[in-house]
FIMIVEX-180267 format. One record per residue (C-alpha): residue number from 1; x, y, z. Coordinates in steps of 0.02 Angstrom, whole numbers. Layout:
REM residues N
<k: NUM, c1: X, c2: Y, c3: Z>
...
END
This chain:
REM residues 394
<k: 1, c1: -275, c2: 267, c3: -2249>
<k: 2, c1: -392, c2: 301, c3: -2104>
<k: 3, c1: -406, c2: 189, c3: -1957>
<k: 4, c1: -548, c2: 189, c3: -1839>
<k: 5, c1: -489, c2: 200, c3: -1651>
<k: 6, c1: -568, c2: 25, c3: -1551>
<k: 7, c1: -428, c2: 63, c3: -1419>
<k: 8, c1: -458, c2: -6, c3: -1241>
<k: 9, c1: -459, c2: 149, c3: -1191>
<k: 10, c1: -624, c2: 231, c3: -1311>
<k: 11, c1: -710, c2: 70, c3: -1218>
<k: 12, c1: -685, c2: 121, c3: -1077>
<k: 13, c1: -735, c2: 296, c3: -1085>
<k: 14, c1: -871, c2: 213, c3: -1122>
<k: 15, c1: -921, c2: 102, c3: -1003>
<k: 16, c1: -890, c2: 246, c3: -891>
<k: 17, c1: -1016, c2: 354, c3: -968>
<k: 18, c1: -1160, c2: 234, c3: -971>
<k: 19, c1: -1082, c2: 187, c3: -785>
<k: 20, c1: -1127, c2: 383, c3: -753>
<k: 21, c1: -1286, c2: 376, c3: -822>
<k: 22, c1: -1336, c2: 231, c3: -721>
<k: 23, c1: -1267, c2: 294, c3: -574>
<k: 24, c1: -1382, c2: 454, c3: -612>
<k: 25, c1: -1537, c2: 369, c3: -616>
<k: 26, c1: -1517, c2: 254, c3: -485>
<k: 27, c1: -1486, c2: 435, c3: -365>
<k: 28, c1: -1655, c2: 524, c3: -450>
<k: 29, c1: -1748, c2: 380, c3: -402>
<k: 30, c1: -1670, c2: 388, c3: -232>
<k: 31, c1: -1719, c2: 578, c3: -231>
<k: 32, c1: -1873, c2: 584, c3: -273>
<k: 33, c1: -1936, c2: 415, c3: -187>
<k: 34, c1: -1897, c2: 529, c3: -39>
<k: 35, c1: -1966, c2: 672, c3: -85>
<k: 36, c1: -2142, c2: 582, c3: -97>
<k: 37, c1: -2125, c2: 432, c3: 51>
<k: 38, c1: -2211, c2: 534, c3: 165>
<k: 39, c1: -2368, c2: 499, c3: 60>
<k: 40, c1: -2396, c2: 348, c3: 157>
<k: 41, c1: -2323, c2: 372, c3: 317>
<k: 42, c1: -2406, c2: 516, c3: 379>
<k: 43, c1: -2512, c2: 401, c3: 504>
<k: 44, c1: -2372, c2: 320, c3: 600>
<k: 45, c1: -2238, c2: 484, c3: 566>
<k: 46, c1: -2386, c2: 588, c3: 649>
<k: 47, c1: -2423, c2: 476, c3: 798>
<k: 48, c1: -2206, c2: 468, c3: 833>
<k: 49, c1: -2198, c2: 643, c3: 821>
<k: 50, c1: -2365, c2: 720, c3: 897>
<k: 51, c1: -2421, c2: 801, c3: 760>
<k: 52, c1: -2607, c2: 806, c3: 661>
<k: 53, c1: -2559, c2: 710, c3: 500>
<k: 54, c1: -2614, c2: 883, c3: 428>
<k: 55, c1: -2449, c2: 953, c3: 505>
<k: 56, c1: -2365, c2: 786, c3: 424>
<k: 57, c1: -2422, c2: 806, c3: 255>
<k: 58, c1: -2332, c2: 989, c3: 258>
<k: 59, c1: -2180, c2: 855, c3: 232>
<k: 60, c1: -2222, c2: 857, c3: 38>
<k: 61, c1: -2254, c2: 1051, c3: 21>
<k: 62, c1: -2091, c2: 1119, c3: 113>
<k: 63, c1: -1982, c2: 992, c3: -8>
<k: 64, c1: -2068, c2: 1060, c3: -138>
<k: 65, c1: -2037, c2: 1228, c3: -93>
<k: 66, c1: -1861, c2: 1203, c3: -86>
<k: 67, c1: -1831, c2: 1110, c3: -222>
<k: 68, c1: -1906, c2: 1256, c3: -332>
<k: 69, c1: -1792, c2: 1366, c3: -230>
<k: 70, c1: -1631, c2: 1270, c3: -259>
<k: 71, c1: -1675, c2: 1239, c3: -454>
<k: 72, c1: -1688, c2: 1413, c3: -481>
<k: 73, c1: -1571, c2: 1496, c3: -378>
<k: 74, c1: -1437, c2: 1376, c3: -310>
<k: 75, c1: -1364, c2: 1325, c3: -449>
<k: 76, c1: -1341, c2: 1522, c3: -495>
<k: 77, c1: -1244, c2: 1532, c3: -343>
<k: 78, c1: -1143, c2: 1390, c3: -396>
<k: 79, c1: -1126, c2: 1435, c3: -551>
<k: 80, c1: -910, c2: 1416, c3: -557>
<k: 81, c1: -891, c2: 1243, c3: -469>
<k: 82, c1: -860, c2: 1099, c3: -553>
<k: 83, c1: -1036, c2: 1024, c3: -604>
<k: 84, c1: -930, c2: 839, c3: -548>
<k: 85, c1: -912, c2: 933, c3: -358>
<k: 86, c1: -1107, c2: 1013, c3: -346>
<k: 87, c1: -1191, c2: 837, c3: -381>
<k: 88, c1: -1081, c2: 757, c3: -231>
<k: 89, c1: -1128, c2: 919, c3: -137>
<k: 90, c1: -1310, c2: 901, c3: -179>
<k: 91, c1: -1291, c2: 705, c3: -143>
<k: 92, c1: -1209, c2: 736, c3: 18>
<k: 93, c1: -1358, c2: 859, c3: 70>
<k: 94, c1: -1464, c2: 695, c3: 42>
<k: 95, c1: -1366, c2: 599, c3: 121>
<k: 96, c1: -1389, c2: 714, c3: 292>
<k: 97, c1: -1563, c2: 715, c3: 271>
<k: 98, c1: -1590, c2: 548, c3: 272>
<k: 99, c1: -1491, c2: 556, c3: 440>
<k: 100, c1: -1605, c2: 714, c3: 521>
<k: 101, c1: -1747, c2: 672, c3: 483>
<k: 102, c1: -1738, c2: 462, c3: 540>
<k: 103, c1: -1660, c2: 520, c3: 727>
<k: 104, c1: -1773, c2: 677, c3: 723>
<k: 105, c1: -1833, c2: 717, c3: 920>
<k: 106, c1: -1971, c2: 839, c3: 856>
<k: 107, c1: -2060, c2: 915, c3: 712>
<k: 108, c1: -1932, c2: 1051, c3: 690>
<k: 109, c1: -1781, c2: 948, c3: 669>
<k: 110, c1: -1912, c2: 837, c3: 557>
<k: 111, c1: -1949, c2: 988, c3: 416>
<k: 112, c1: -1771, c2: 1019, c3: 413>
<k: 113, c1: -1725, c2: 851, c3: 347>
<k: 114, c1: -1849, c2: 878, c3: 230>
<k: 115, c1: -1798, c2: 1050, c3: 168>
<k: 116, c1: -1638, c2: 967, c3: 147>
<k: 117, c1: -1694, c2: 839, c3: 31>
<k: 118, c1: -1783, c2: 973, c3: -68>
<k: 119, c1: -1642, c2: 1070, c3: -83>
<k: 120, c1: -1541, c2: 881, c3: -136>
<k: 121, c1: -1682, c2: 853, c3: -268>
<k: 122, c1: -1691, c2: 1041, c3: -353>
<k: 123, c1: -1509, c2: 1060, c3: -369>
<k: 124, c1: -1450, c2: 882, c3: -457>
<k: 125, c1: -1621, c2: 838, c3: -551>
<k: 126, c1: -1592, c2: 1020, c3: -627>
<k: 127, c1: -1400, c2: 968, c3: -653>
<k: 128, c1: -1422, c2: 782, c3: -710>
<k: 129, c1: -1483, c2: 824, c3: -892>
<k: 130, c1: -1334, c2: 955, c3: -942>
<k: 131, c1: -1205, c2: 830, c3: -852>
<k: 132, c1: -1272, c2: 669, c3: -941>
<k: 133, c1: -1266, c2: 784, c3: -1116>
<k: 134, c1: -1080, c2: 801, c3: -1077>
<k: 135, c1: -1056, c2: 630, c3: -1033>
<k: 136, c1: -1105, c2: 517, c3: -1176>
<k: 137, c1: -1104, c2: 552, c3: -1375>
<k: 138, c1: -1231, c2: 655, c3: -1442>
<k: 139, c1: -1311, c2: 505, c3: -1538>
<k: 140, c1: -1351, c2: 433, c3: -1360>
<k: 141, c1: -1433, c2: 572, c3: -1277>
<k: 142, c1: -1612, c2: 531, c3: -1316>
<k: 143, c1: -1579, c2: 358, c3: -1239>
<k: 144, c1: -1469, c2: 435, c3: -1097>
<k: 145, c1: -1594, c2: 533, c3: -1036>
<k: 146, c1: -1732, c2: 411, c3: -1045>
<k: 147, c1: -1621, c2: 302, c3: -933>
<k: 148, c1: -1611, c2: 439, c3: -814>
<k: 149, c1: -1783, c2: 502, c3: -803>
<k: 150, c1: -1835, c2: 319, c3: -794>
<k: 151, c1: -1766, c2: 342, c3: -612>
<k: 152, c1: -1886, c2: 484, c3: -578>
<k: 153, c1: -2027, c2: 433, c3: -658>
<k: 154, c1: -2027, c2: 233, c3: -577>
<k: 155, c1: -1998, c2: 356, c3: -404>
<k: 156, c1: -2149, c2: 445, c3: -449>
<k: 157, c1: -2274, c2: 301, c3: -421>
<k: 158, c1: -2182, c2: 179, c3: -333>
<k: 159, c1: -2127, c2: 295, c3: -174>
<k: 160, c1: -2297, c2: 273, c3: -104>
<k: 161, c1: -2315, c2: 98, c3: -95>
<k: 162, c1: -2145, c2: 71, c3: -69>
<k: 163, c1: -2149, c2: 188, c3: 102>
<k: 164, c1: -2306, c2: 84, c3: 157>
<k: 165, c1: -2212, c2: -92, c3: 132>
<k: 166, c1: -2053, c2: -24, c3: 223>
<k: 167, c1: -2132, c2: 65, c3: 354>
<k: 168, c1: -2225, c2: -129, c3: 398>
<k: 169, c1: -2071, c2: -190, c3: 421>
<k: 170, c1: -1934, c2: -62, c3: 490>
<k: 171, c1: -2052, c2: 87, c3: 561>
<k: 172, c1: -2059, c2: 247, c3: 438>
<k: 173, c1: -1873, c2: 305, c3: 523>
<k: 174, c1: -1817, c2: 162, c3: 464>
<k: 175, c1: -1899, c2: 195, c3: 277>
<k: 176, c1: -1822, c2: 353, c3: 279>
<k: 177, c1: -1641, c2: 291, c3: 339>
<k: 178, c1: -1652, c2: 186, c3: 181>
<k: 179, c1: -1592, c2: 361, c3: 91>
<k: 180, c1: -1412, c2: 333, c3: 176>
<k: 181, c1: -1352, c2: 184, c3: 127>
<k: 182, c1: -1401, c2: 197, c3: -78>
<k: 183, c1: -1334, c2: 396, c3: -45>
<k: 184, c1: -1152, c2: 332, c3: 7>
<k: 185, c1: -1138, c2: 190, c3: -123>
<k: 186, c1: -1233, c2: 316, c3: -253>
<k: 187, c1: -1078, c2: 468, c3: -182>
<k: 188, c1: -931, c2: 326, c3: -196>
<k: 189, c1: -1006, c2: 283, c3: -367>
<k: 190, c1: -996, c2: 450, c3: -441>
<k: 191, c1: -847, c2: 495, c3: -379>
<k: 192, c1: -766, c2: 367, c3: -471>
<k: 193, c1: -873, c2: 371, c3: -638>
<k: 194, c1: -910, c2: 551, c3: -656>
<k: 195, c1: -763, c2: 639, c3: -751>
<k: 196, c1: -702, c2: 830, c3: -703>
<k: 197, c1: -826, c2: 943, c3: -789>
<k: 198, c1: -782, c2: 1110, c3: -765>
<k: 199, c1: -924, c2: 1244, c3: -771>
<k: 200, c1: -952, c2: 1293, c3: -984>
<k: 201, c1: -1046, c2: 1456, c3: -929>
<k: 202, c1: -1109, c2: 1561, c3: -775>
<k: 203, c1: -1293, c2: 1531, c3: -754>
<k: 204, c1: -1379, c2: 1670, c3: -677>
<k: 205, c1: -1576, c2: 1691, c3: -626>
<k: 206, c1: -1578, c2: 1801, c3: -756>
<k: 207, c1: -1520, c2: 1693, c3: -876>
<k: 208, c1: -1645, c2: 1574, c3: -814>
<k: 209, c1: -1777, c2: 1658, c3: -825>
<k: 210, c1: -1719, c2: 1744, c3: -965>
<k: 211, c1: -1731, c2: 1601, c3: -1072>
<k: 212, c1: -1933, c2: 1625, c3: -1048>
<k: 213, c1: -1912, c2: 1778, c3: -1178>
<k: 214, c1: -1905, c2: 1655, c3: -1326>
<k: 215, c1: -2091, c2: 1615, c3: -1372>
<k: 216, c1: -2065, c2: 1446, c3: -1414>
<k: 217, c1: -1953, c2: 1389, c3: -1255>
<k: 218, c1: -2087, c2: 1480, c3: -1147>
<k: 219, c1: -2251, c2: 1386, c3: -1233>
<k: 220, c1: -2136, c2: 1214, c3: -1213>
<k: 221, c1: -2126, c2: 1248, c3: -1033>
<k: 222, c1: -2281, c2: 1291, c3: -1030>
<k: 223, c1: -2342, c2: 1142, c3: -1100>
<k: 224, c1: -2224, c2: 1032, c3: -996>
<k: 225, c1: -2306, c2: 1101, c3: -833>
<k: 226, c1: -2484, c2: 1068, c3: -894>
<k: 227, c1: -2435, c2: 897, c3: -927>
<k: 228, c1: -2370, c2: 873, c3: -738>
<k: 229, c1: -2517, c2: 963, c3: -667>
<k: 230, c1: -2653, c2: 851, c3: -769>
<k: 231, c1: -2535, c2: 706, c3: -717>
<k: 232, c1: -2543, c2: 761, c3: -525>
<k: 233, c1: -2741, c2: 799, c3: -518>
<k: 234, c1: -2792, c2: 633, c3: -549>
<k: 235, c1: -2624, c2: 499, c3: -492>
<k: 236, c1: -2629, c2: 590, c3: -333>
<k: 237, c1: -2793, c2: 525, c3: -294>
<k: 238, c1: -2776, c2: 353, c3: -379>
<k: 239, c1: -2811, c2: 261, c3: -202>
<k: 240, c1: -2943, c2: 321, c3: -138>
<k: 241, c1: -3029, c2: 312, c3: -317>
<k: 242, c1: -2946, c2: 107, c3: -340>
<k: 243, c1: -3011, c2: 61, c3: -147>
<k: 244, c1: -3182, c2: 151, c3: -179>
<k: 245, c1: -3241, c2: 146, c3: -352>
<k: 246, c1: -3153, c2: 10, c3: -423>
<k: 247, c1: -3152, c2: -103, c3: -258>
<k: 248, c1: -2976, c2: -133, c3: -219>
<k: 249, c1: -2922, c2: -178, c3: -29>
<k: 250, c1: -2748, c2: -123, c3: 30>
<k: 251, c1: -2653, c2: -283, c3: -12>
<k: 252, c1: -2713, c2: -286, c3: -201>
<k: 253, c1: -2686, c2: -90, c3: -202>
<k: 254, c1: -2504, c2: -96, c3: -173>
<k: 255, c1: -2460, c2: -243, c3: -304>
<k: 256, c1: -2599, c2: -128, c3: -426>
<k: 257, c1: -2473, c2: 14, c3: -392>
<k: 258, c1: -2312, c2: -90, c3: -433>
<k: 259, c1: -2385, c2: -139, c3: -605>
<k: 260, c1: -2417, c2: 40, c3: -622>
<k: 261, c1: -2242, c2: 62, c3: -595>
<k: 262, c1: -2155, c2: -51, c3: -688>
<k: 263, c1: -2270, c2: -22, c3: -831>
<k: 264, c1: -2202, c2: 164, c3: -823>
<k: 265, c1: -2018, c2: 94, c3: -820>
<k: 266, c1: -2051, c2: 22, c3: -975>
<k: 267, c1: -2131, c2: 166, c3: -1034>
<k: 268, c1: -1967, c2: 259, c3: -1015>
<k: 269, c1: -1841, c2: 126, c3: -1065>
<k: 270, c1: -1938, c2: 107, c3: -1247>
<k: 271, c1: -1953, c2: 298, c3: -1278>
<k: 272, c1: -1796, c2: 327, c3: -1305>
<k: 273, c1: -1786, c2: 248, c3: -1464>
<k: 274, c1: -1938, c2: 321, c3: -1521>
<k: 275, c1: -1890, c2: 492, c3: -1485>
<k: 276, c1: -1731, c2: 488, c3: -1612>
<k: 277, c1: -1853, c2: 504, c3: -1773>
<k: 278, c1: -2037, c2: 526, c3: -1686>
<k: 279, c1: -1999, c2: 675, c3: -1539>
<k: 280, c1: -2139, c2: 788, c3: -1621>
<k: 281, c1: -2255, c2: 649, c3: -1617>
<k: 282, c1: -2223, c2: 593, c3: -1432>
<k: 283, c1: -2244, c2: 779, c3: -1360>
<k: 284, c1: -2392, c2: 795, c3: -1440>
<k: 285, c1: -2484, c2: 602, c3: -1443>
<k: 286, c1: -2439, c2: 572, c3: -1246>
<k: 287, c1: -2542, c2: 698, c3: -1157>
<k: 288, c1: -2682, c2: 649, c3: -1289>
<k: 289, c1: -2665, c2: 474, c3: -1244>
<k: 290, c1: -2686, c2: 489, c3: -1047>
<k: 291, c1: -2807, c2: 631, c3: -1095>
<k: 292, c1: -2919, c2: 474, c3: -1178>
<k: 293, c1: -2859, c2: 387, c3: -1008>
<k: 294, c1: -2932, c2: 485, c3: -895>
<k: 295, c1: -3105, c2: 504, c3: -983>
<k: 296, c1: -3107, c2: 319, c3: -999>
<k: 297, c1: -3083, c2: 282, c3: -822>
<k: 298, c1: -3235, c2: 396, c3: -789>
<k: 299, c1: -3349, c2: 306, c3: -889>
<k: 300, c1: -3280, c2: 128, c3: -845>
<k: 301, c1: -3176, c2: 151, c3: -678>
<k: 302, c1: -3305, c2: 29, c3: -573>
<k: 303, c1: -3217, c2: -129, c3: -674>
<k: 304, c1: -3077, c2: -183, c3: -610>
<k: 305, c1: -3002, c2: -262, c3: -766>
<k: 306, c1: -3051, c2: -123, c3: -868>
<k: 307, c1: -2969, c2: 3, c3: -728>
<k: 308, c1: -2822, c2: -125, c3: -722>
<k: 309, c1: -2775, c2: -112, c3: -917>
<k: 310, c1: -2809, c2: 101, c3: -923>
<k: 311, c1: -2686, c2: 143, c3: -780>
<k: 312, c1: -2550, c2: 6, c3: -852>
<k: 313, c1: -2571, c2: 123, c3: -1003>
<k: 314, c1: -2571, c2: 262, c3: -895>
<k: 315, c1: -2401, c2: 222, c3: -832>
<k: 316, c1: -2320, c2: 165, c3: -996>
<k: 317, c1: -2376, c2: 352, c3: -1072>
<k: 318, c1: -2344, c2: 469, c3: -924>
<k: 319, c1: -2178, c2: 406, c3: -890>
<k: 320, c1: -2087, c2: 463, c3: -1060>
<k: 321, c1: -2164, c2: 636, c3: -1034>
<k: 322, c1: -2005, c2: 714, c3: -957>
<k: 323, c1: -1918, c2: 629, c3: -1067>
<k: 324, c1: -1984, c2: 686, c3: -1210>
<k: 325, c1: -1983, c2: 885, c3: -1144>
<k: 326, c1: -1783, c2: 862, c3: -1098>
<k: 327, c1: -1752, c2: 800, c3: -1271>
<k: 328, c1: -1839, c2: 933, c3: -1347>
<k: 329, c1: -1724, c2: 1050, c3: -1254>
<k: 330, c1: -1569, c2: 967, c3: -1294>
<k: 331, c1: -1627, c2: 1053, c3: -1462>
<k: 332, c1: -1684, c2: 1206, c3: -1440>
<k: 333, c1: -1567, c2: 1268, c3: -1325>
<k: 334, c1: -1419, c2: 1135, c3: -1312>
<k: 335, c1: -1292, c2: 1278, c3: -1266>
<k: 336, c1: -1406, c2: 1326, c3: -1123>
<k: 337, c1: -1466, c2: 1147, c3: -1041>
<k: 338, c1: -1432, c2: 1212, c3: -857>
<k: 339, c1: -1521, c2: 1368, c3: -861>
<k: 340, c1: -1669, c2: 1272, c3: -939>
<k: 341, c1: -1650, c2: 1127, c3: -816>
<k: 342, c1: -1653, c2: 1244, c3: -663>
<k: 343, c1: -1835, c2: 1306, c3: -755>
<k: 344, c1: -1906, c2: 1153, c3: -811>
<k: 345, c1: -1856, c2: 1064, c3: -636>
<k: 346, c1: -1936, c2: 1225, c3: -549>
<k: 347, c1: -2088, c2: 1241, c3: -660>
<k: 348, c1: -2113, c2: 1051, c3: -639>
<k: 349, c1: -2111, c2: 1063, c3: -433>
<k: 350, c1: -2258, c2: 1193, c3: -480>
<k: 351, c1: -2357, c2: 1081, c3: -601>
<k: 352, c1: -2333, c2: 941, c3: -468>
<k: 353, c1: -2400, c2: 1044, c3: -311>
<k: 354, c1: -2555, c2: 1132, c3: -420>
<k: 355, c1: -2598, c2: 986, c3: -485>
<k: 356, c1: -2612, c2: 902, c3: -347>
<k: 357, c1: -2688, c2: 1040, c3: -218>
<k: 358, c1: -2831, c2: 1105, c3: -383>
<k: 359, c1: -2867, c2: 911, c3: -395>
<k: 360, c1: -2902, c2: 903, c3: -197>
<k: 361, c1: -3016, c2: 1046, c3: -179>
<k: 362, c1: -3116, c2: 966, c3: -336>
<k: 363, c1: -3115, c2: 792, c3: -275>
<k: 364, c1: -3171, c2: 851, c3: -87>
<k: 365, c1: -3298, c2: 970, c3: -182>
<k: 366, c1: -3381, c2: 873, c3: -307>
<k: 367, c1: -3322, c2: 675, c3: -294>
<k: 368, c1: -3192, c2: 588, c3: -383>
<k: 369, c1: -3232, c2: 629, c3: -571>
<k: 370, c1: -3195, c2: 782, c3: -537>
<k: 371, c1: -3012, c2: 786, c3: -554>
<k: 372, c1: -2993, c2: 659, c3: -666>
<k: 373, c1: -3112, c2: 766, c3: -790>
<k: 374, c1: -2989, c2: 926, c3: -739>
<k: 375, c1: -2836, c2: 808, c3: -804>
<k: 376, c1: -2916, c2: 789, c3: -967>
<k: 377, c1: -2919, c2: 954, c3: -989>
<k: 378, c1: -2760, c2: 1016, c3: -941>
<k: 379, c1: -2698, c2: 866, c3: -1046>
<k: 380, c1: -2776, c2: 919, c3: -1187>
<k: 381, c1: -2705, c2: 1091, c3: -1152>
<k: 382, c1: -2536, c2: 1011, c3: -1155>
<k: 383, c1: -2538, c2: 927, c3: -1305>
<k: 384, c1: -2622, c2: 1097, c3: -1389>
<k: 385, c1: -2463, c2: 1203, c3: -1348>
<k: 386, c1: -2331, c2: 1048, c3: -1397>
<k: 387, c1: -2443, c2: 1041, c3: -1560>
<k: 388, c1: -2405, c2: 1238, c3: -1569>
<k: 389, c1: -2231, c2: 1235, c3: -1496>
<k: 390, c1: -2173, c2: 1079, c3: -1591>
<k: 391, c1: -2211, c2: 1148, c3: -1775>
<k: 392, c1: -2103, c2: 1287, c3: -1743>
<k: 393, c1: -1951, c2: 1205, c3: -1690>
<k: 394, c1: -1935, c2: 1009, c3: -1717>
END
């Protein structure tokens, strides 16, 4: 006769897992809210420092840089350590960067913080998914990983109004210093949750890139950086758009932002049900959705309750977007999760940056439908290659 096991002990391995996942999530959103802060602090971070707020903005592009750095080539180097020991490391590097850059005397000291957090985000956001697939049974990975890329993606819209409320009140060092704090609880947390996990295989950058020589894993990515680069070309210019089309003044901007947020933390917290029977589906309808999104707020942007309903769809569908690509992954190549996270995290950084930079020149060029007509096309793109992609292996 066979017994089933409900020993203390299975409960609390756990409550430690989910603890870990948690844990996780809580330090991407940490990340990557500091990655983008500088968004909307440049004004006052300029002014401290003596710098053009051209100089400031180089804040975003040099964590960028090294984040696509780290994710690629870092975790190569680290390849033998303990995966447990290289997300303190990389939580420790945030940790001092939250330190250098809020007591920085000069602009110098200032980008090295900030290299240092890209280094902190491309090393454990291209770790997190291959740890959390260790971490809790294989049933719960879908929901795992939509807890932890609910961090990122709440970061992802909230860090900008969230640097403008905190720099109000406690000056943008201040803001910044905010990292420490959540970094030390966020270290003593994992260090108690996170279990030994010895390195399973050595990931080199030719593995990584490697991986790219499968037609299918190389359309996925390529579809997952489409995604983030139609994503980037029009959210990246969501305030000037809200404060001149649809009418919004600062105050109403920043609560218009939170709803955006929150309606994307939904977004990721209910996708991870869906994905367990309906992944093919979500890879392929999301893009299409915002896609419909952004054509819609061309035609209809000047209403405010129009606008107001669109981009709280907006930020229920692009959350689950990562999501949905990690998944996928777990799937295709679940015996090679941290060479693929290294990519994805690296090709991401890229989708983020073009995205963003293609959208400016077209918004500065020819107005503000511009990039939002540019995100429906590299939307559509996206969806096109998941469409392609997703036949083939799901």
């Amino acid at each position: 006769m066979t017994i089933l096991d409900t020993s203390p002990d299975i409960e609390r391995d756990q409550a430690s897992a989910w603890s870990a996942v948690i844990c996780m999530s809580l330090l991407c959103f940490v990340l990557v809210s500091s990655e983008f802060m500088p968004v909307s602090l440049l004004t006052p971070l300029a002014a401290d420092l003596g710098i053009t707020e051209g100089h400031a903005g180089q804040a975003i592009s040099v964590s960028g840089f090294f984040a696509v750095v780290t994710s690629l080539f870092a975790n190569a180097v680290l390849s033998k350590m303990d995966r447990r020991s290289a997300v303190l490391l990389y939580t420790a590097v945030m940790i001092a960067s939250g330190i250098i850059v809020t007591f920085a005397p000069n602009y110098a000291v200032f980008m090295l913080g900030r290299a240092l957090i890209g280094v902190a985000v491309g090393g454990f956001w291209s770790l997190s998914a291959a740890i959390i697939v260790r971490v809790v049974a294989p049933a719960d990975v879908p929901k795992a990983i939509a807890m932890l890329q609910g961090g990122t993606a709440f970061a992802l819209v909230i860090a900008a109004p969230m640097g403008s409320f905190l720099g109000s009140f406690i000056g943008w060092r201040g803001a910044f210093f905010t990292v420490v704090p959540l970094g030390l609880i966020g270290l003593a947390w994992q260090m108690a949750v996170i279990p030994r996990l010895p390195a399973e295989r050595e990931v080199s950058v030719g593995k990584i890139f490697g991986l790219l020589r499968s037609r299918s894993f190389a359309i996925g990515m390529a579809a997952t950086t489409l995604a983030f680069m139609g994503q980037f070309s029009l959210s990246t210019y969501l305030r000037p758009f809200l404060e001149t089309v649809t009418g919004h003044d600062v105050g109403s901007l920043s609560m218009f932002l939170l709803a955006l947020g929150v309606a994307g933390l939904i977004g990721t917290l209910v996708i991870g049900f869906v994905l367990r029977s309906h992944l093919l589906l979500a890879i392929i309808g999301l893009p299409l959705g915002l896609m419909a999104i952004a054509l819609l707020l061309i035609v209809a942007g000047a209403s405010p309750i129009v606008t107001a309903v669109l981009l709280i769809a907006w930020g229920l569908l692009s959350t689950p977007i990562p999501v949905s690509w990690n998944t996928w992954m777990t799937r295709v190549i679940p015996d090679d999760l941290e060479a693929g996270g290294a990519l994805q995290v690296a090709l991401i950084q890229v989708g983020i940056t073009a995205g963003a930079f293609s959208g400016g020149i077209l918004f500065d060029a020819y107005g503000w439908t511009s990039p939002f007509a540019l995100a429906s096309i590299l939307l559509a793109g996206s969806a096109a290659l998941a469409a392609l992609v997703g036949r083939k292996t799901l």
